[in-house]
C-alpha positions in Angstrom: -5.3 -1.4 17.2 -6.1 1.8 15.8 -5.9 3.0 12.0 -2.9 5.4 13.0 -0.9 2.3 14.6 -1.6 0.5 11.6 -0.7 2.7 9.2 2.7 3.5 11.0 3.5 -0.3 11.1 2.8 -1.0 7.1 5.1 1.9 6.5 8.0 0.8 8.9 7.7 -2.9 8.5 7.1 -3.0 5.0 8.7 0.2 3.7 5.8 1.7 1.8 6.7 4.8 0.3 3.2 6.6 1.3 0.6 5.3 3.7 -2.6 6.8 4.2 -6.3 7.1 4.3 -8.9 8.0 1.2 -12.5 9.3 1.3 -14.4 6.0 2.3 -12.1 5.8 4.8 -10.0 2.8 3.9 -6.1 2.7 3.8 -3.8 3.2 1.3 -0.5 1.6 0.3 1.9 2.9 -2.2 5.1 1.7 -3.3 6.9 3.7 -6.1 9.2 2.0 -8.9 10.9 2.7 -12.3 11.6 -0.5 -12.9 9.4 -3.5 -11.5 11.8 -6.0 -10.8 9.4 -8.8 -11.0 7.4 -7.6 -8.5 3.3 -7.5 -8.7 1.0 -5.9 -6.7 -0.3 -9.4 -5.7 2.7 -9.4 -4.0 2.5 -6.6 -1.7 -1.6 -7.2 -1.1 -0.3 -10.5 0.0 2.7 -9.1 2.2 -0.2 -6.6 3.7 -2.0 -9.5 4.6 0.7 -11.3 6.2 1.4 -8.4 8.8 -2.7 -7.5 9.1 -2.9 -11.6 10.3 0.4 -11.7 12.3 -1.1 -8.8 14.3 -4.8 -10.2 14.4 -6.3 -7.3 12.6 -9.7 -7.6 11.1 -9.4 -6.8 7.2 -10.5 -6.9 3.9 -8.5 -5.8 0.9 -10.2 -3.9 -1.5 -8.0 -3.5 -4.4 -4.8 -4.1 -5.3 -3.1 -2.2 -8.5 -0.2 -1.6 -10.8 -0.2 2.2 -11.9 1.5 3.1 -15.0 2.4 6.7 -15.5 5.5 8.3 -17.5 8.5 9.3 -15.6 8.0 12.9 -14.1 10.8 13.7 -11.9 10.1 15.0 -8.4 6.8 14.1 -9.1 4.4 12.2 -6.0 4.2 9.2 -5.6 0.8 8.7 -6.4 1.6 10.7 -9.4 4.6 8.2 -10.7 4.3 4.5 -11.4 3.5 2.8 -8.2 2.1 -0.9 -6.7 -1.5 0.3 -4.7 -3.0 -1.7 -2.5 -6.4 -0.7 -0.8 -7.1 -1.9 2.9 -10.6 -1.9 4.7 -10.4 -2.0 8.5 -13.4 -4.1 9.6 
């Protein structure tokens, strides 16, 4: 399975808001929020890891993150408070 197919089935299975690659070459996950709900980044690594097994992909995360920023509207993603999580394709 490449990267591409992998990306493409984080963001339609789990509904990441962004999905894509950094400078080392690993992927990343982003899912935006206002309010948290309860939910950890823990939670998505392990939801990440849960598809990455179910499709017998060979992974490591790297890091998994909560980001707080203030509100900016129309801001990015990445530039908003948002759950990251880091994947390295072995």
């Amino acid at each position: 399975m490449t990267k591409r197919e992998i990306k493409r089935m984080i963001k339609d299975v789990l509904h990441a808001d962004t999905v894509g690659t950094n400078k080392q070459g690993n992927i990343v996950c982003r899912w935006g929020f206002f309010y948290t709900h309860g939910r950890t980044a823990e939670q998505y690594a392990d939801a990440v890891s849960d598809l990455l097994d179910r499709n017998q992909v060979s992974y490591s995360i790297v890091e998994s993150a909560q980001i707080w920023k203030a509100f900016r509207g129309g801001a990015s993603t990445a530039n908003q408070s948002h759950f990251r999580v880091e994947v390295q394709i072995n």
